[in-house]
PyMOL CGO cylinders between C-alpha atoms (Angstrom):
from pymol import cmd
from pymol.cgo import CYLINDER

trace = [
    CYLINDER, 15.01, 39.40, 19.72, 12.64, 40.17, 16.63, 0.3, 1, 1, 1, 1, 1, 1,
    CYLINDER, 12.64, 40.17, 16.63, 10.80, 36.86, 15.51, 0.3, 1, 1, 1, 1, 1, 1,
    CYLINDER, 10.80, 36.86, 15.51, 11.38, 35.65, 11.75, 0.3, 1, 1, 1, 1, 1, 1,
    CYLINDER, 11.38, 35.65, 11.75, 9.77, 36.48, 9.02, 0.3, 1, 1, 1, 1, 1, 1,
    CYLINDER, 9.77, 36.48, 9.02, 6.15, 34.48, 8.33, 0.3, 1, 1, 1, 1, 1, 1,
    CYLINDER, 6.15, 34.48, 8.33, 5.65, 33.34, 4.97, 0.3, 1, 1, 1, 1, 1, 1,
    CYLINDER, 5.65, 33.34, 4.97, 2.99, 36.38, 4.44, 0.3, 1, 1, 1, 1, 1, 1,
    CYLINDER, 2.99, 36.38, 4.44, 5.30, 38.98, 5.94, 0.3, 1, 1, 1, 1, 1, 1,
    CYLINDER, 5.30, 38.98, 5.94, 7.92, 38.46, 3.28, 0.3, 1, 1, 1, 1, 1, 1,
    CYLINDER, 7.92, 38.46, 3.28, 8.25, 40.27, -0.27, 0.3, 1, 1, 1, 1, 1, 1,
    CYLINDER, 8.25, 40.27, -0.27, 6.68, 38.08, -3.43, 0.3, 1, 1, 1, 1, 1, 1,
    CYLINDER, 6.68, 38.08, -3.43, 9.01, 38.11, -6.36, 0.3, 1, 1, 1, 1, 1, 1,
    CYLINDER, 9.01, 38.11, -6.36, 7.51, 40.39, -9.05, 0.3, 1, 1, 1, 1, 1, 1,
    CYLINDER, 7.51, 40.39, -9.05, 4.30, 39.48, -11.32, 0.3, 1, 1, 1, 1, 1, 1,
    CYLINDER, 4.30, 39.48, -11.32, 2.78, 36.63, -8.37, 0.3, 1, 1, 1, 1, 1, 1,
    CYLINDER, 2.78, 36.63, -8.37, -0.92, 37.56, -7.02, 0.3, 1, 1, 1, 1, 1, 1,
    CYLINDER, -0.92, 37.56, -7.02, -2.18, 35.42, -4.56, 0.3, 1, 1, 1, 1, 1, 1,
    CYLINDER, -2.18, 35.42, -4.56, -4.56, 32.18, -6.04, 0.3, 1, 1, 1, 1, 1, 1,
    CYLINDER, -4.56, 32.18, -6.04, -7.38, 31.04, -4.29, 0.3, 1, 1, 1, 1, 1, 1,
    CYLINDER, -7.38, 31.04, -4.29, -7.82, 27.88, -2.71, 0.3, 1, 1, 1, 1, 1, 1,
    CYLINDER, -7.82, 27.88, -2.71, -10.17, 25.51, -5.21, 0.3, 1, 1, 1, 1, 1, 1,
    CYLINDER, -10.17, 25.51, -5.21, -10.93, 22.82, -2.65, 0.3, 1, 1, 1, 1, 1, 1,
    CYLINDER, -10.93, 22.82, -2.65, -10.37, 21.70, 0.97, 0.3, 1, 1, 1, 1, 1, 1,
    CYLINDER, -10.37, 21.70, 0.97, -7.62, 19.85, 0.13, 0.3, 1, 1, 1, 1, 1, 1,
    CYLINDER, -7.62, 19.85, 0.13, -5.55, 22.18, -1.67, 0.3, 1, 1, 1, 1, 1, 1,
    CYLINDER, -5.55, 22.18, -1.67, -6.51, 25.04, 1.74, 0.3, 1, 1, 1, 1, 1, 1,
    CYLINDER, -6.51, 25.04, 1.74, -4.80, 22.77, 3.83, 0.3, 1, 1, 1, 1, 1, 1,
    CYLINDER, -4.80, 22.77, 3.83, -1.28, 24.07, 2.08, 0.3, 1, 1, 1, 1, 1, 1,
    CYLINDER, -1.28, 24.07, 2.08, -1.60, 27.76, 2.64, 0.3, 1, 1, 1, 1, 1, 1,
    CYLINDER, -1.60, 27.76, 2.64, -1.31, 30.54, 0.72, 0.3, 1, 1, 1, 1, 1, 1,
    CYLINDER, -1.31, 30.54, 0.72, -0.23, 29.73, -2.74, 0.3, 1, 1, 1, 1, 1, 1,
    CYLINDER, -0.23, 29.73, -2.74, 0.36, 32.61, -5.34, 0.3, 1, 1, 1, 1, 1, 1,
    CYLINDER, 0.36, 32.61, -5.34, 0.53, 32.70, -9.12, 0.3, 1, 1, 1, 1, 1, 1,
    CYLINDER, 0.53, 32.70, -9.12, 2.05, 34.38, -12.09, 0.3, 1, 1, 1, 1, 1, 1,
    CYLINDER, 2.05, 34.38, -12.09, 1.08, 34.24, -15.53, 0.3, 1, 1, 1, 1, 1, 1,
    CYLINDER, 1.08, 34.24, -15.53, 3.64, 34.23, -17.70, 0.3, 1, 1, 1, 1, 1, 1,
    CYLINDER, 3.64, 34.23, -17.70, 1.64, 33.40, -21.46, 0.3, 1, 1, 1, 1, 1, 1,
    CYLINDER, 1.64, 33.40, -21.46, -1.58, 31.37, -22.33, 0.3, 1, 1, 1, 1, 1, 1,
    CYLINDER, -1.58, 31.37, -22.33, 0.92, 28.11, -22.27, 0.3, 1, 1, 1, 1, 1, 1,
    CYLINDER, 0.92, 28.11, -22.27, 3.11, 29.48, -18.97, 0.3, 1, 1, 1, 1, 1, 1,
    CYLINDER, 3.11, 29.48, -18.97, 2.12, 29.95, -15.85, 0.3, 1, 1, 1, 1, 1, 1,
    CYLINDER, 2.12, 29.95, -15.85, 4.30, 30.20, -12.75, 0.3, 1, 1, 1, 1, 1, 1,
    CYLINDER, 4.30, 30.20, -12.75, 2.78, 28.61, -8.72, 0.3, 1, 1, 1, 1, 1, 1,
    CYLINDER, 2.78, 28.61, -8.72, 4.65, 29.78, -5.97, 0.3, 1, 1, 1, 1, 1, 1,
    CYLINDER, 4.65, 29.78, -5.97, 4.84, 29.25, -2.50, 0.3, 1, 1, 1, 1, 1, 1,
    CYLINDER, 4.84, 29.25, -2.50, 6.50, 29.79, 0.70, 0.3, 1, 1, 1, 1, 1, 1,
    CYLINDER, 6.50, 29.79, 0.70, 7.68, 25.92, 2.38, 0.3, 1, 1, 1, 1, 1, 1,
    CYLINDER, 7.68, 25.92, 2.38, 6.37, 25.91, 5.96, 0.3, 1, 1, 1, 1, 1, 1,
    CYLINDER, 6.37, 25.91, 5.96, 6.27, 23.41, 8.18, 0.3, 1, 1, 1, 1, 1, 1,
    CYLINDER, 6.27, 23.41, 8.18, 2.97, 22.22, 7.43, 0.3, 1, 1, 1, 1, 1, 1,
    CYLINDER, 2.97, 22.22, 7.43, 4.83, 20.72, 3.80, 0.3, 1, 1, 1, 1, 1, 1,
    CYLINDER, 4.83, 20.72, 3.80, 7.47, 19.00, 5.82, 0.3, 1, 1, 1, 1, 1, 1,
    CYLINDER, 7.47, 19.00, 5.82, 8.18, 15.24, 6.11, 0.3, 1, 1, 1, 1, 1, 1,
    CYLINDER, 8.18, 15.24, 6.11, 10.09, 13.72, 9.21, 0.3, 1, 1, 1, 1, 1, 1,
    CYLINDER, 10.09, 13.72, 9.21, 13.36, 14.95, 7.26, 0.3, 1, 1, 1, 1, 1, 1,
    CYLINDER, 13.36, 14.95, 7.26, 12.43, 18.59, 7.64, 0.3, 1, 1, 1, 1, 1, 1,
    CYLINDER, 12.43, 18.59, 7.64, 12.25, 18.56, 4.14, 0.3, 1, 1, 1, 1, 1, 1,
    CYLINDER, 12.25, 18.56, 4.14, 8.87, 19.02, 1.52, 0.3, 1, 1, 1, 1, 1, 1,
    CYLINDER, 8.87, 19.02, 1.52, 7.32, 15.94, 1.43, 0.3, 1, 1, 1, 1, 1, 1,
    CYLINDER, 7.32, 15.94, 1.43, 7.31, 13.94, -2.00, 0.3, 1, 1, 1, 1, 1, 1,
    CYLINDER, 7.31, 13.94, -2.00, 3.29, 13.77, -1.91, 0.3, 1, 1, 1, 1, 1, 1,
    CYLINDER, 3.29, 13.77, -1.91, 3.02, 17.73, -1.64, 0.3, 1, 1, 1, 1, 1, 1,
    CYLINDER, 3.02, 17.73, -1.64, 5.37, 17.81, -4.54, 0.3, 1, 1, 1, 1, 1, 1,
    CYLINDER, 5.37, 17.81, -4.54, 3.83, 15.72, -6.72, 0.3, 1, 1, 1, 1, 1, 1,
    CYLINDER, 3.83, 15.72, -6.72, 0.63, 17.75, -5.31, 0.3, 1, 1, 1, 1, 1, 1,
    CYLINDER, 0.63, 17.75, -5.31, 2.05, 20.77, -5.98, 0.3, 1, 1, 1, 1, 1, 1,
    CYLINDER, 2.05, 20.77, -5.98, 3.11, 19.88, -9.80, 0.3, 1, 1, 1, 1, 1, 1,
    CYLINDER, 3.11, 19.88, -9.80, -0.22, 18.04, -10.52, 0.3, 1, 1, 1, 1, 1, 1,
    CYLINDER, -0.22, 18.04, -10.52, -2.11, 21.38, -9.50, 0.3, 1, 1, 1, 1, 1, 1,
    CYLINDER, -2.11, 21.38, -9.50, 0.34, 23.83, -11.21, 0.3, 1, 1, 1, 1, 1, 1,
    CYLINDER, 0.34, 23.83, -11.21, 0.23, 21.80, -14.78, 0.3, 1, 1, 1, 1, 1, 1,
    CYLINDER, 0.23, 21.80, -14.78, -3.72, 20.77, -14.13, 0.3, 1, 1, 1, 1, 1, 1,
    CYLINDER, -3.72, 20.77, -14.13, -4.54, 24.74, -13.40, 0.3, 1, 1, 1, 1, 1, 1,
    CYLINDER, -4.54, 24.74, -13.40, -2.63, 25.35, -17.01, 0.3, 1, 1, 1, 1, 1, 1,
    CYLINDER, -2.63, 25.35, -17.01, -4.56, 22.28, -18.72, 0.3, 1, 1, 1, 1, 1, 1,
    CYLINDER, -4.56, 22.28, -18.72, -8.08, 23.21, -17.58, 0.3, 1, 1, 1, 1, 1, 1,
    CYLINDER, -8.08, 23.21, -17.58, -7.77, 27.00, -18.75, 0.3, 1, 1, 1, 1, 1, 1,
    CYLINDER, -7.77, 27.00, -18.75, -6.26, 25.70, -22.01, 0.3, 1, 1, 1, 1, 1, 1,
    CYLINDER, -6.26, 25.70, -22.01, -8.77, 23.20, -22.46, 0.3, 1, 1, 1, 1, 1, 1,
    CYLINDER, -8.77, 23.20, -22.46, -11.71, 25.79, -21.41, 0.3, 1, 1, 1, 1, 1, 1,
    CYLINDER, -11.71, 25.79, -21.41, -12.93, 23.45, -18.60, 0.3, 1, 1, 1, 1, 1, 1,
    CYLINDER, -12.93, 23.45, -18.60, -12.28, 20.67, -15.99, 0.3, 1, 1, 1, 1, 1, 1,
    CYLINDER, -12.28, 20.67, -15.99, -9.85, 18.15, -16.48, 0.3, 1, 1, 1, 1, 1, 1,
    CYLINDER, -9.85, 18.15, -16.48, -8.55, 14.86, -14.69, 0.3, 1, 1, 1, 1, 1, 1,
    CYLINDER, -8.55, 14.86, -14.69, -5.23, 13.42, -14.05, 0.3, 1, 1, 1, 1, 1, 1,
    CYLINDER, -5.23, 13.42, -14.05, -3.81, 10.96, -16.53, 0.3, 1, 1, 1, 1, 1, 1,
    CYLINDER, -3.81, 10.96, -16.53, -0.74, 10.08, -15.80, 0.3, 1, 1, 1, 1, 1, 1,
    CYLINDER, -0.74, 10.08, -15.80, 2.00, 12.16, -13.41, 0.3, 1, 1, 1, 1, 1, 1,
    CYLINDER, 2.00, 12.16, -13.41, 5.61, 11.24, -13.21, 0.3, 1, 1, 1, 1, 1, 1,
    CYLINDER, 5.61, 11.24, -13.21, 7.58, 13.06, -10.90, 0.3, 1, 1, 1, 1, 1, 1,
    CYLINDER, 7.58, 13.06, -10.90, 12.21, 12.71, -10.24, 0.3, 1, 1, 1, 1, 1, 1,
    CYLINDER, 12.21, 12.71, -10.24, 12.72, 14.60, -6.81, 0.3, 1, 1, 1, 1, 1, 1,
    CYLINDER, 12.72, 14.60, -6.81, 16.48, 15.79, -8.20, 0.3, 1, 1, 1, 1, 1, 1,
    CYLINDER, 16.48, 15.79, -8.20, 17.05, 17.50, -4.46, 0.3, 1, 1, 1, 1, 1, 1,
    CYLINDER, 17.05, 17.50, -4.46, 15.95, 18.26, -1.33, 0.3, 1, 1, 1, 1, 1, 1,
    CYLINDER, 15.95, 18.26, -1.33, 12.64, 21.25, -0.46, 0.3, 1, 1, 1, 1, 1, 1,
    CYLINDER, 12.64, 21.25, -0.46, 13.48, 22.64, 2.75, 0.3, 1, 1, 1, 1, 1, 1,
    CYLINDER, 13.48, 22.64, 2.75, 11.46, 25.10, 4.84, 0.3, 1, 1, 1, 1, 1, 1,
    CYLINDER, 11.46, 25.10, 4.84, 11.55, 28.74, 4.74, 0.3, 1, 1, 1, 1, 1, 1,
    CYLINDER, 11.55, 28.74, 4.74, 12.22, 28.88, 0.78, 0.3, 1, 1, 1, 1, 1, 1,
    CYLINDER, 12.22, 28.88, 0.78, 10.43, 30.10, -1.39, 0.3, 1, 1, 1, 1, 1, 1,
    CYLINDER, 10.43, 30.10, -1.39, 9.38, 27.35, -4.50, 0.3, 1, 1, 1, 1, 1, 1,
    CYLINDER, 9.38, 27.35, -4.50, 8.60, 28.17, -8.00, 0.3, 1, 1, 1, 1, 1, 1,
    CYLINDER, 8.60, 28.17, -8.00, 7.15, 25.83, -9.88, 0.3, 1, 1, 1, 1, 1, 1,
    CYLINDER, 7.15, 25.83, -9.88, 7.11, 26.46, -13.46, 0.3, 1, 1, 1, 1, 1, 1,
    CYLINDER, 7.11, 26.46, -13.46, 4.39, 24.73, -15.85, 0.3, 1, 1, 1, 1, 1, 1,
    CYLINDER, 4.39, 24.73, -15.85, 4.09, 24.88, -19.34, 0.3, 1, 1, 1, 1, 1, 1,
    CYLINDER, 4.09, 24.88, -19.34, 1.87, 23.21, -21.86, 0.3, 1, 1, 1, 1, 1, 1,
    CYLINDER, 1.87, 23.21, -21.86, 3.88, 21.20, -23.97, 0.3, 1, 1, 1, 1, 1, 1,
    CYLINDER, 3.88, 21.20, -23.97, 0.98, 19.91, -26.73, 0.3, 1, 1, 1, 1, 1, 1,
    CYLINDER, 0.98, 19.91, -26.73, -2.66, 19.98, -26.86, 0.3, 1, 1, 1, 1, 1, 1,
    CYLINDER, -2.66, 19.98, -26.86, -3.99, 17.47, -28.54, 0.3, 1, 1, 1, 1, 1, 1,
    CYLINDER, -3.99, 17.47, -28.54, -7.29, 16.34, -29.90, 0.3, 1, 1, 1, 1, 1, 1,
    CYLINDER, -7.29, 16.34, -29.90, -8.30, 14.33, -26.59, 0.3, 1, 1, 1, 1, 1, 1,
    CYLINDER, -8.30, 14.33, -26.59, -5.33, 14.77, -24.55, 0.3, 1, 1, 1, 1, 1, 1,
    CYLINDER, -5.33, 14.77, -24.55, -3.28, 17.98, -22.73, 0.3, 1, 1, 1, 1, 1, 1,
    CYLINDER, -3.28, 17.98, -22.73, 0.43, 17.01, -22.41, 0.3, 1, 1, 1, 1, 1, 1,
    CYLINDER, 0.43, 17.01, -22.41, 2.47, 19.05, -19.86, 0.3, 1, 1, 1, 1, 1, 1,
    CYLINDER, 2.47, 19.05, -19.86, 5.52, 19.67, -18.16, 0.3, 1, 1, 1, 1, 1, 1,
    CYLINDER, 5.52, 19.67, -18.16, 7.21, 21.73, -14.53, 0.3, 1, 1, 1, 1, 1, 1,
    CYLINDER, 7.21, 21.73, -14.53, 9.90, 22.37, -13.53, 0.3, 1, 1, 1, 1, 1, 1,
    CYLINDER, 9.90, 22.37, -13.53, 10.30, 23.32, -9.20, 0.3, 1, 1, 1, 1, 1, 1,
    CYLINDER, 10.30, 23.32, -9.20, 13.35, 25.75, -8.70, 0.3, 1, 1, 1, 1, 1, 1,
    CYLINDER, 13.35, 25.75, -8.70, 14.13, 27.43, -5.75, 0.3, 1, 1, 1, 1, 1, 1,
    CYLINDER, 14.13, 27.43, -5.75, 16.35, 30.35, -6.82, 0.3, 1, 1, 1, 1, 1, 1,
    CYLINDER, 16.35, 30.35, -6.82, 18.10, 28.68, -9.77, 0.3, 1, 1, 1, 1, 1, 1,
    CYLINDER, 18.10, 28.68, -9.77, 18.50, 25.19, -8.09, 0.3, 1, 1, 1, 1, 1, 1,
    CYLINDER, 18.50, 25.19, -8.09, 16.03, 22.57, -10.42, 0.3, 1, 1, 1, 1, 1, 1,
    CYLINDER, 16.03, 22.57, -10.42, 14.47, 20.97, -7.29, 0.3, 1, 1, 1, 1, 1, 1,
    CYLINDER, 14.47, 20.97, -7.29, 12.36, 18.29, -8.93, 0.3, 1, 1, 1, 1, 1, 1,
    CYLINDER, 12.36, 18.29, -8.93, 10.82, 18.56, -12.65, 0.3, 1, 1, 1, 1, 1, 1,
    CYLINDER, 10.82, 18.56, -12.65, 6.88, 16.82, -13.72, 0.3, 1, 1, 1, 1, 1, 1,
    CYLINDER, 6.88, 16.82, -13.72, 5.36, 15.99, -16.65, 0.3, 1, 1, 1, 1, 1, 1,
    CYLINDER, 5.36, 15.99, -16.65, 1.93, 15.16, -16.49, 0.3, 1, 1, 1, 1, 1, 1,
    CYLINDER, 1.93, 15.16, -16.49, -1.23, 14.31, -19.47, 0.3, 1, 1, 1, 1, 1, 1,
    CYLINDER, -1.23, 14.31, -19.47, -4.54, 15.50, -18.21, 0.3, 1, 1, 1, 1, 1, 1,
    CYLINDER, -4.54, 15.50, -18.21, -7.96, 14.40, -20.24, 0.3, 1, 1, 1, 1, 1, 1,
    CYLINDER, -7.96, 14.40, -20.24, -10.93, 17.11, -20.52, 0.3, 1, 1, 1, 1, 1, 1,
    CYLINDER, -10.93, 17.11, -20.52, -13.85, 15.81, -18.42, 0.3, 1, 1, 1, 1, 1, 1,
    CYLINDER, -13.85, 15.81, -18.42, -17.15, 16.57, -20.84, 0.3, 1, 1, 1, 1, 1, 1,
    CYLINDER, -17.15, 16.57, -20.84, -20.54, 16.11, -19.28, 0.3, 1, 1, 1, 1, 1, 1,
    CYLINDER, -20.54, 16.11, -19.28, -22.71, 14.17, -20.49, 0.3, 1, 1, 1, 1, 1, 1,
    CYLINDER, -22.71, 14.17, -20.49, -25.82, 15.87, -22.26, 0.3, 1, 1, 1, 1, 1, 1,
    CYLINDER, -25.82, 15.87, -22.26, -28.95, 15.20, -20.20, 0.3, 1, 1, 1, 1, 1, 1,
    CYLINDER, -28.95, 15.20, -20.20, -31.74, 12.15, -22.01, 0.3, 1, 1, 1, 1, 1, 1,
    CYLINDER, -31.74, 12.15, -22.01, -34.62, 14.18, -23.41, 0.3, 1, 1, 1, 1, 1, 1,
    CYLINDER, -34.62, 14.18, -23.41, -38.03, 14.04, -20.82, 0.3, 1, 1, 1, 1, 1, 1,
    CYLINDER, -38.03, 14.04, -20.82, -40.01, 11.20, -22.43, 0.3, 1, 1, 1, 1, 1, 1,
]
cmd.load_cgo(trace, "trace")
């Protein structure tokens, strides 16, 4: 009997190029690809594997809102030209994430403003809306270095 499919066996929808991990953290989920669809669009995507699962066999609501905070705060630090930090996320889990799908999460900057990115996703798998984000991110500027004395 053949085995299934692993999540890097399968086809990728058209236009998604595999994104590297940026920290430890984000590594722990696997392989997670991206498309960019404009300057204010860009598209995450991923295959569910157990790894993402809570006890209900379903994504867990942290990697969710994990997944949403790093496909809108990927979008706000290349519109902003540098790092950012969570302001505020708000996440409504409309249905369940369950394994072997593949999840699109669709971001889109929704205003820049003078201190302040505001921003928005959408998860779909196929055309189901899955859960939807909206999120305000802050640029982080460094502080200039005091003159030697």
């Amino acid at each position: 009997m053949p085995s299934a499919p692993t999540p890097d066996s399968r086809e990728l929808p058209p236009g998604f190029l595999p994104s590297p991990a940026l920290s430890p953290f984000m590594a722990l989920w696997g392989q997670v690809y991206l498309r960019i669809d404009s300057p204010q669009s860009r598209v995450l995507g991923l295959w569910v594997q157990e790894q993402h699962l809570n006890h209900q066999e379903a994504m867990h609501g942290g990697m969710v809102a994990s997944l949403a905070d790093n496909a809108m705060g990927s979008l706000s630090a290349h519109a902003s030209g540098g790092p950012i930090a969570t302001v505020h996320l708000s996440v409504d889990y409309l249905a369940r994430v369950p394994q072997g799908r593949w999840l699109e999460v669709h971001s889109r900057l929704d205003k820049l403003g003078g201190k302040m990115l505001f921003t928005s996703c959408e998860g779909r798998i196929d055309a189901e809306l899955v859960f939807k984000a909206s999120a305000v991110f802050a640029p982080i500027r460094r502080a200039a270095p005091a003159p030697a004395p």
